[in-house]
C-alpha positions as CSV (number, residue, x, y, z in Angstrom):
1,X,-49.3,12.1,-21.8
2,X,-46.4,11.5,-20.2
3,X,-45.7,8.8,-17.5
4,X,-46.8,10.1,-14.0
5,X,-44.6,8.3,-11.2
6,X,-46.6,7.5,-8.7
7,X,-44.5,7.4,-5.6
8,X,-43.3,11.1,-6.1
9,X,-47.1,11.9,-6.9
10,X,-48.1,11.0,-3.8
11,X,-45.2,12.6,-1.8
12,X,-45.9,15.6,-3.7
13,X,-49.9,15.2,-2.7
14,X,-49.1,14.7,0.8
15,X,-46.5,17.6,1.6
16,X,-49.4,20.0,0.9
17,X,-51.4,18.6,3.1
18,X,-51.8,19.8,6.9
19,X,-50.0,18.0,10.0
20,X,-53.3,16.1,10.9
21,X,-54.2,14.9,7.6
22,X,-50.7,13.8,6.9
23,X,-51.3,11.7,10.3
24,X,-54.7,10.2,8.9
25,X,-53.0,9.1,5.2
26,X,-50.4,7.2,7.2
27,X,-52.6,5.5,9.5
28,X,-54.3,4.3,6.2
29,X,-51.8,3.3,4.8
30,X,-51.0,1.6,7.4
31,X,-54.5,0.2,7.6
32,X,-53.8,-1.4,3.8
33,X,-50.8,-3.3,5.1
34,X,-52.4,-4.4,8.1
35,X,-55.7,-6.1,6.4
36,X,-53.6,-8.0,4.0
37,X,-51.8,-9.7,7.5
38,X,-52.8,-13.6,8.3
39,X,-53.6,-12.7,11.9
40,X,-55.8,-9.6,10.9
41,X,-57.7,-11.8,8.5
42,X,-58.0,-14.6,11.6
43,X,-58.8,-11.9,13.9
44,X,-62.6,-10.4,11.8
45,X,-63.2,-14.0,10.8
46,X,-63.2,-14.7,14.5
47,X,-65.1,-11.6,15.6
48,X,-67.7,-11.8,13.1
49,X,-68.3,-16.0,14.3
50,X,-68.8,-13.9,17.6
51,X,-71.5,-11.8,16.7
52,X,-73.0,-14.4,14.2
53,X,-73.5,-16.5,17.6
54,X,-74.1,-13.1,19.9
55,X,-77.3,-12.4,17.0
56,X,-78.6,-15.7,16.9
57,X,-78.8,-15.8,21.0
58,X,-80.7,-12.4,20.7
59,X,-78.1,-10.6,21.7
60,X,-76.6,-6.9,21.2
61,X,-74.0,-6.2,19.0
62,X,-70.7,-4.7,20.3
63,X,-70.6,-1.2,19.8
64,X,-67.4,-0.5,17.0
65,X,-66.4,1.9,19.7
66,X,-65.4,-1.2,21.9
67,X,-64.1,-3.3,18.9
68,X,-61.8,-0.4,17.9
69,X,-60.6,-0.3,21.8
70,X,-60.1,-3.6,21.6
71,X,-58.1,-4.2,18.2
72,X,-55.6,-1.6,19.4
């Protein structure tokens, strides 16, 4: 079998996609390299210390909707 690179692969994966799913494989990608970032990592440790605390007082859980708002 012979050795399949990757990269091209990928490229060659992508091209045939259409314009909106080309959009949604970069914003994953760029997705990967964001949750590998210190300040990401900070950022859910803190949010989930949040809601641990938000539970415990009996209190609703922040719809993702408004988490998403508020992470971009």
């Amino acid at each position: 079998m012979p050795k399949i690179n990757l990269k091209e692969k990928l490229i060659e994966d992508i091209g045939g996609l259409p314009r909106n799913k080309m959009k949604e494989v970069i914003d994953f990608v760029s997705y990967l390299k964001l949750k590998e970032d210190e300040w990401f990592i900070a950022y859910v440790n803190r949010r989930g210390r949040l809601a641990n605390i938000e539970r415990k007082a009996g209190r609703k859980f922040t719809k993702l909707e408004d988490l998403q708002r508020e992470y971009r």
